[in-house]
N, C-alpha and C positions, 0 to 999 in steps of 0.2 A: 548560515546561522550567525556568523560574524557582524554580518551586513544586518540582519536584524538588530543584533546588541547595540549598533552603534547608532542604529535610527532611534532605538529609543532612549537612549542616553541624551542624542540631542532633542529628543523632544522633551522629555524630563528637566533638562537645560533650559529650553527655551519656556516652556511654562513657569518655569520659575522665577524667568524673567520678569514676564509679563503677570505673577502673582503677586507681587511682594510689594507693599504696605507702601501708599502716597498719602503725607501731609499736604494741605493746600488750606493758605491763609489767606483772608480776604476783607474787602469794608463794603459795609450794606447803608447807601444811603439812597435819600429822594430826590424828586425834581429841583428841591431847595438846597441840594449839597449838605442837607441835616443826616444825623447818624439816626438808622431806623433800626430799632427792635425787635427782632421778628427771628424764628425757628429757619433752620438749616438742615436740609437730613436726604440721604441716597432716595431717591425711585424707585429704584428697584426691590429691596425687604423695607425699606420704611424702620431700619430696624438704628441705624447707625445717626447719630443727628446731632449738633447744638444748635443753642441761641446764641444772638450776636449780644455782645455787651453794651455797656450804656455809650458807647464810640462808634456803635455799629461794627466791630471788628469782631472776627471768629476764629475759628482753627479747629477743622476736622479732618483726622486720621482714616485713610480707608482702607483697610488689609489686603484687600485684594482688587488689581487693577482690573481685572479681568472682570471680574462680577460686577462692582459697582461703577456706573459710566454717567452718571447724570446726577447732579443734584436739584433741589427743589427750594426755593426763598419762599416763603408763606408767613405771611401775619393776616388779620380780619380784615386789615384796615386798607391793603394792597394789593394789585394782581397779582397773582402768582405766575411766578418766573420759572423756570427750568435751566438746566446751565449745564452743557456737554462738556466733560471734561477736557482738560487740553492738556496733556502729562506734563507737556512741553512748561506750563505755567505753571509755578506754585505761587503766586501771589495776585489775586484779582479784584477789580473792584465792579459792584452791581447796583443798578440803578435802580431804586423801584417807583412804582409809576402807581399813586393816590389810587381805590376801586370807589368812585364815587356812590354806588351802591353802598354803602359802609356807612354812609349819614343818613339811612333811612331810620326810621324806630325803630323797624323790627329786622334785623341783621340777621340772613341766612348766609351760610356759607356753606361750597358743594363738600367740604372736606376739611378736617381737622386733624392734623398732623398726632401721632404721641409727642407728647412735651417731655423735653429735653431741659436737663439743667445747662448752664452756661460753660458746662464740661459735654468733654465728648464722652457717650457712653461705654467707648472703649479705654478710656483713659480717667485717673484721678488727676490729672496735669490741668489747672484752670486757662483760661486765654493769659494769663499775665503771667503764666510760666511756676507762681506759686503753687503750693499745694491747695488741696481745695479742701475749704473749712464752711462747706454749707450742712447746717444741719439738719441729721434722719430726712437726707433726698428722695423722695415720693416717687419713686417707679411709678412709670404710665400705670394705669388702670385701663381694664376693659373700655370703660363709658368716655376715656379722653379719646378714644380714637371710634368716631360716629360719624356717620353719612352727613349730618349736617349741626350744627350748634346756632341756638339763638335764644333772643329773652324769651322768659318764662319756663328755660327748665330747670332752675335748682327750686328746690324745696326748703322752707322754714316753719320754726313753730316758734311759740311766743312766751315765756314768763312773764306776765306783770304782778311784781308782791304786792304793788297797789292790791291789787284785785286780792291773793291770796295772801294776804298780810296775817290772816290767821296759822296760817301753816309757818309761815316766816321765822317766830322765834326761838319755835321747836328746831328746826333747819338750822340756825344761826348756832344755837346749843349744842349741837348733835354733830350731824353728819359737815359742819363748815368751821367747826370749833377753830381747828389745829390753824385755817387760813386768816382766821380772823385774828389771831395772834401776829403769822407772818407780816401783814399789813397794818396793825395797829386800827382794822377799821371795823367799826362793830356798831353797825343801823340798828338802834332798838328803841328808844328811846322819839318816837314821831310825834309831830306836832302839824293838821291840817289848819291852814287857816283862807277864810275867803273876804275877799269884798266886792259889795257892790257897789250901785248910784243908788238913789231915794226909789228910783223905779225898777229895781233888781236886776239893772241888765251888769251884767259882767263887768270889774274895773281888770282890764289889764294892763298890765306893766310896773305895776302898783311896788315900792319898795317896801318887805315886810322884815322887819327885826326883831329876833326873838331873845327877852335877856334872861339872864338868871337873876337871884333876889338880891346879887348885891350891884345889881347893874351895868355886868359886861358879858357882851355880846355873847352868845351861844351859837345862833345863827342867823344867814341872812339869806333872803330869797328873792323871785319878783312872781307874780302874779300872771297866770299863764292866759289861757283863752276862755277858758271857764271862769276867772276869777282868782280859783284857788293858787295856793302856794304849800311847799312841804316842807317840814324845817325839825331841825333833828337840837337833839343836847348827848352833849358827849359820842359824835358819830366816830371820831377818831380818839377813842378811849375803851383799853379792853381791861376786861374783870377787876373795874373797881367799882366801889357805891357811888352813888351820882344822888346830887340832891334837886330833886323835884320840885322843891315848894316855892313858891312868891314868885312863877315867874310870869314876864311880860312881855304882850307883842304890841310892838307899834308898825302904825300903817303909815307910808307917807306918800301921797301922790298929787303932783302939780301943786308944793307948797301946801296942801293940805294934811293936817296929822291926826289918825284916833289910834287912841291906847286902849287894851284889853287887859286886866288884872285877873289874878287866878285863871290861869290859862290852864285847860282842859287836855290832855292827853287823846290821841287819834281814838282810841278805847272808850273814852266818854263824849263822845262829840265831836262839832266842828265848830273853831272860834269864828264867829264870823261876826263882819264889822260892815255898816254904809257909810259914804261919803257923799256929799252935793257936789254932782259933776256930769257931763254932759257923755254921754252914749258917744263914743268914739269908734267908725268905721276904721279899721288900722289894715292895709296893704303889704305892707313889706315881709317876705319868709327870705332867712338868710337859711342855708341847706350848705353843710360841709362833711365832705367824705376825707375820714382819716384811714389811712390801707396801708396794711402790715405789706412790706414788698420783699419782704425772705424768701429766701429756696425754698420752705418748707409748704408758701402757698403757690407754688407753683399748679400742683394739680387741679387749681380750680380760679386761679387768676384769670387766664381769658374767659371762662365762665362769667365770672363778675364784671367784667369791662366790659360786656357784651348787656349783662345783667344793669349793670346802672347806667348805661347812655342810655337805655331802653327808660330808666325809671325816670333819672332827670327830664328827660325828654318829655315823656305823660305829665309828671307834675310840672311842667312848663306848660301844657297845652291845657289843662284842666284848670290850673289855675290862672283864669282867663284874665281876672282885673286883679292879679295881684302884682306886684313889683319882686320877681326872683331876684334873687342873688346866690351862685353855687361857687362852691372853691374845691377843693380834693390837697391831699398832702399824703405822699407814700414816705416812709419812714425802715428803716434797717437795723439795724446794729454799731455799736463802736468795733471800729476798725475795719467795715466795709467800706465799698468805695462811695457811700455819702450814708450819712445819717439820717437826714432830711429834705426835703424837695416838696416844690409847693406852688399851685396855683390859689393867689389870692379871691377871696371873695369878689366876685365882679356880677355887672348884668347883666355878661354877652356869656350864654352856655356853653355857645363851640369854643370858648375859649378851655371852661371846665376840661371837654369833651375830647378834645385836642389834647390836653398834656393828660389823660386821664388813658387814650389810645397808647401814647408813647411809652407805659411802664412796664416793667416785667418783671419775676421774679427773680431773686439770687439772693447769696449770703447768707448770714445768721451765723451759724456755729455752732448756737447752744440753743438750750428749750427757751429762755427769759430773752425780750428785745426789749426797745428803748422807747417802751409805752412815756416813759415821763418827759422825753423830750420831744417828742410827739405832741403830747398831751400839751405841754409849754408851747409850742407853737401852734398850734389848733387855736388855746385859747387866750392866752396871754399876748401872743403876738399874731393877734387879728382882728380887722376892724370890722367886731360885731356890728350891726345896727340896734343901739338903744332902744327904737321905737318902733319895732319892729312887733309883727306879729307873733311870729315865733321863730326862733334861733334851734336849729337843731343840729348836733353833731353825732354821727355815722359812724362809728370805730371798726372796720373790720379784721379782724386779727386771728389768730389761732397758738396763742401763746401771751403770756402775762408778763407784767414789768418785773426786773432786779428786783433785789430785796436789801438793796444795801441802805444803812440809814438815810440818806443823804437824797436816792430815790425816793423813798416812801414820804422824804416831808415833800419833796416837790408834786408826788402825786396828791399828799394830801392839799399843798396851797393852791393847786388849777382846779381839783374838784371844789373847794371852797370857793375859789373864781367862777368858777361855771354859775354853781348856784346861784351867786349874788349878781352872776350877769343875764339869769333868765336862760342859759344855753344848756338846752335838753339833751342828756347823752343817751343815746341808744346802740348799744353794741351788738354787732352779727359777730356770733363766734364760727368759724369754721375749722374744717378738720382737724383733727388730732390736737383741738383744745384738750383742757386737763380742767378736772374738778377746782384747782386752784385758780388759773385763768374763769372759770366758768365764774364763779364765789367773787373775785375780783370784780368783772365786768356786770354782775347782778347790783352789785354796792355801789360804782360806779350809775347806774340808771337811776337807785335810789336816792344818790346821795341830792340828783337832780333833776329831780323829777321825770327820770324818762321810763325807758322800759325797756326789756331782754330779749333780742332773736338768736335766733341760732339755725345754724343749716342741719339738715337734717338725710338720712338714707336713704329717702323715699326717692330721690333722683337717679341714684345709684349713680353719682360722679363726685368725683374724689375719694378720698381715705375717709377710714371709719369717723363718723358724727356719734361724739357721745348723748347721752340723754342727760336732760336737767335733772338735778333733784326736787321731785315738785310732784304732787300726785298725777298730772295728766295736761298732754295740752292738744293745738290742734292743730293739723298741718295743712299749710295753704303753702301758695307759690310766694318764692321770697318777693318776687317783682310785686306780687298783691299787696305783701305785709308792709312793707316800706311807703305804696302807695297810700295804703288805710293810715297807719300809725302816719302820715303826713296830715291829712284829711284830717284824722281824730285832732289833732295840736294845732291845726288851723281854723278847724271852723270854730262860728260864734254867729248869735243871733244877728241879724239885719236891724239897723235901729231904725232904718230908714223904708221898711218894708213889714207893711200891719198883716199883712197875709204870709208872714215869712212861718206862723206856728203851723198853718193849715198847708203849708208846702212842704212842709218837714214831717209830717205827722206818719207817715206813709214808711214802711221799713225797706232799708236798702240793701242792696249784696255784701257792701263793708259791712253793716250791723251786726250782721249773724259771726262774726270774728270779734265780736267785743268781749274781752275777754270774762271768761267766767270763773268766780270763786273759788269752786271746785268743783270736782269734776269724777265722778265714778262710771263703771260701766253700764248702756242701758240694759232695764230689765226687758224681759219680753213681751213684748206691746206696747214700749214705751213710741218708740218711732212711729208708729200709726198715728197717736194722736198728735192732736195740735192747739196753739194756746188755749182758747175758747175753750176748749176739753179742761185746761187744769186749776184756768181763774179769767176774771174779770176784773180789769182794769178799767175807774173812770176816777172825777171826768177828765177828758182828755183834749185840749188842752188843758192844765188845771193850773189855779193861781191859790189852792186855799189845802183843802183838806183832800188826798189824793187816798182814795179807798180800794182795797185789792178783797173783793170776793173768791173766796177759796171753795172749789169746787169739787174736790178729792179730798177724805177724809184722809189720807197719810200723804196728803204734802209734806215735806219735811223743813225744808226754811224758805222764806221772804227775801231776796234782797232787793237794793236800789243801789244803781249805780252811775257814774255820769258814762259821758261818750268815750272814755280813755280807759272806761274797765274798770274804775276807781270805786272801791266797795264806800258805799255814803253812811247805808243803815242795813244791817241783817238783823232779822226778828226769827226764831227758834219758834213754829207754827203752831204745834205740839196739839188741842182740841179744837182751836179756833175757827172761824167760820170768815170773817172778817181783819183786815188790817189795816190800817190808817196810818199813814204817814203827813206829818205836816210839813211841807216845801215850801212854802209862806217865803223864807229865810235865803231857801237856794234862789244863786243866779238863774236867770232865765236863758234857758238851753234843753240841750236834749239828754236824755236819762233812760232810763231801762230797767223796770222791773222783771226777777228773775226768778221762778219758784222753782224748785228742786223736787222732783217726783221718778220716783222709779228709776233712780240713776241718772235721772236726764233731767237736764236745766231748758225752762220755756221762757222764753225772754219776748215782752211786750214792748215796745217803742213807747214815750213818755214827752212830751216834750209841755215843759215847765214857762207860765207865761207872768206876768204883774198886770 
């Protein structure tokens, strides 16, 4: 019995040995001796892991030597390594070797690790030994650990006020009141303005000035793809009176200037003005992605870096004669380890593509990050192209700028910036945005003419997606909306192609996501029919008088809208038989009329010629 007691005493000894808790610290770089990014974590449960920091250096704790004997190096962008422990080592370095599969568009990968903050999950100890101040860190979810991840699986839906500008001041009143205070920023006050040439094609780039009656500035804007421009009075002024009257826009393009007096509020009209000037083919799309790179987007970061090399990538190849230029810029917090970081606007993509692979998430601390110094470098410190098609900046975030004075005037002089530079902001909000981020980033699209995504549940990857406040939207794959809402701010009539109305006349898979007005649920039997069932559209091309026979005694409204969702004219149907709009005036492009029946909006293709 002795002999027993004493066997197991030394085995109890010796397992104890061989159980008790190994740190091993290590640096992760490439063929190039650059420091690589990329998840760390045991083989065995998958349960214990970090990320390497921006040094490529790690440090994971493993409790028991016995259990875990092997680790795993993984990022998208490299082959996956395995790595046998050696007790004997606690300090190593691993090379990782380029998966040149990883440049293709469409990026499958056999396996995707649970994501790990830049802490071990058994430890609040960060790699630099301080405590760890990443804020509310996103535990894995179900859907981050998947047989495989690639573009086209997060989900997004779309706000544009453009489109639902009626619902907007209610909203702005009500339920956004309290945020419109915080920011000083309060869109209510719109002013549409368009110009063309003598033969309605589109002027873009056109500089438009909007004053008040004693003649200073209010706003400035430039002239998109359509023509138009949006321009506000008093957009960073809240609850005070504003005087409306005597005011004036001037147009100024290639030395030429028209003035418009008694200027017309978005409510009664659109000011619109011609100039003698030549039908301009313009090429150039500058594309810039600004990405919140906090702890808090960890659980949908490789998502998105999978997501937009996938996007840039299509809108490089679609758009076949145009001259890209993409940049990216991820952005943090004060007092992480960088603020900012930035690939400048260029015309080689692998370059975007390249520092766009290398980011990862970390830091933060609190809910508010460094939108405005972000926002200052995005646009202040980058060299737009002037003549440029369209200028469009990508904000991905899931959290809203500080609120300290000194923030808010710089958010307000770059949104001011943007606008007067033509640079369209379109913000994707992701998870565990907040009603105040959401209300920010909707003001933001407005203030510059762009428009609202947001990710949404339907993927089932990452943390809770809130919903907009906005009666209804629709939900397509973010990879689509980004592609569309690119397409919708680029295109523009052919000046140099007379068959360009009867090659466009024809409805596309983008069209049916042009956004609509509003939006109720359909009744029963609405989805069987189809347009022909609710109205008649001619004639089509039209250059004069565009007439909509109504074929359903309770249609309930008429719209017309351009290719960007943008509400032009709603007519209230009410006995009518007949509608007549005159587009005489509008640039020549493409439009959509939209009749509202039985909950459900039928939207006709339109395309407007001189």
């Amino acid at each position: 019995m002795k002999k027993i007691f004493v066997t197991i005493f030394l085995a109890i000894n010796i397992l104890a040995v061989y159980s008790q808790s190994f740190t091993l610290r290590g640096t992760v770089v490439n063929e190039s001796n650059e420091p690589v990014v990329l998840q760390v974590y045991d083989k065995e449960s998958q349960k214990i892991g970090v990320s390497t920091d921006d040094s490529g250096k790690f440090k994971i704790t493993l409790p028991d030597t016995v259990k875990y004997k092997t680790l795993v190096f993984w990022s998208i962008f490299y082959i996956r390594q395995e790595y046998t422990i050696d007790w004997s080592k606690n300090d190593i370095r691993i090379v990782m070797i380029k998966d040149k599969n990883a440049y293709l568009q469409e990026v499958e990968v056999t396996y995707i690790p649970p994501v790990f903050s830049a802490e071990n999950t058994t430890s609040s100890e960060k790699l630099t030994g301080e405590p760890a101040l990443s804020k509310s860190a996103k535990p894995a979810t179900p859907s981050s650990v998947q047989n495989n991840i690639k573009s086209g699986m997060l989900t997004a839906g779309e706000v544009n006020d453009f489109a639902k500008w009626h619902l907007w001041s209610n909203i702005l009143k009500n339920n956004f009141k309290e945020y419109a205070s915080s920011w000083d920023f309060r869109p209510l006050h719109r002013y549409i303005a368009q110009l063309t040439n003598k033969q309605g094609m589109p002027i873009v780039n056109a500089r438009v000035i909007l004053k008040n009656n004693n003649g200073n500035l209010c706003w400035q804007a430039k002239t998109d793809n359509t023509g138009k421009a949006e321009l506000w009075v008093d957009f960073f002024k809240v609850e005070t009176e504003t005087d409306l009257t005597g005011l004036k826009l001037v147009f100024e393009y290639e030395g030429q200037f028209v003035e418009i007096d008694n200027v017309t509020p978005f409510e009664q009209g659109i000011n619109m003005a011609q100039i003698q000037a030549e039908c301009k083919k313009r090429h150039a799309i500058d594309l810039f992605f600004m990405i919140d790179a906090t702890g808090s987007m960890g659980d949908e970061m490789r998502y998105l870096q999978v997501e937009l090399e996938d996007i840039i990538q299509k809108i490089n190849n679609q758009q076949i004669e145009s001259q890209l230029r993409t940049g990216c810029l991820v952005y943090r917090d004060h007092n992480d380890a960088y603020l900012t970081r930035k690939s400048s606007l260029n015309s080689e993509v692998a370059t975007t593509l390249d520092f766009l692979r290398k980011q990862s998430a970390d830091g933060g601390g609190d809910y508010p990050e460094a939108v405005d110094m972000a926002l200052f470098e995005s646009i202040s410190n980058e060299d737009w192209n002037e003549e440029a098609l369209a200028r469009i900046l990508f904000i991905v975030l899931d959290a809203p700028s500080h609120t300290e004075p000194e923030v808010i005037a710089r958010l307000q002089s770059q949104l001011h910036l943007a606008a007067e530079k033509g640079i369209r902001i379109v913000p994707i909000a992701c998870s565990d945005i907040r009603k105040d981020g959401e209300y920010l980033m909707r003001t933001f699209a407005l203030a510059t003419n762009g428009t609202y995504l947001f990710l949404t549940d339907d993927s089932g990857i990452g943390n809770a997606h809130i919903k907009p406040t906005t009666d209804k939207y629709d939900v397509e794959k973010l990879n689509d909306a980004i592609v569309r809402v690119v397409k919708q701010y680029t295109q523009m009539p052919d000046c140099n192609n007379p068959k360009w109305a009867t090659q466009n006349k024809s409805m596309e898979q983008s069209d049916n996501f042009v956004p609509n007005p509003y939006d109720e649920k359909p009744e029963t039997g609405a989805n069987q029919l189809t347009v022909p069932d609710i109205i008649k559209v001619y004639p089509n091309p039209c250059n004069n008088i565009l007439k909509i026979d109504i074929r359903k005694s309770d249609v309930k409204d008429i719209y017309l809208v351009d290719m960007t969702g943008k509400t032009l004219f709603a007519t209230p149907v009410s006995s009518q038989k007949m509608i007549e709009y005159n587009v005489r005036s509008l640039s020549t492009g493409i439009y959509f009329v939209k009749a509202f029946y039985k909950g459900k909006w039928f939207s006709e293709k339109i395309i407007v010629t001189k």
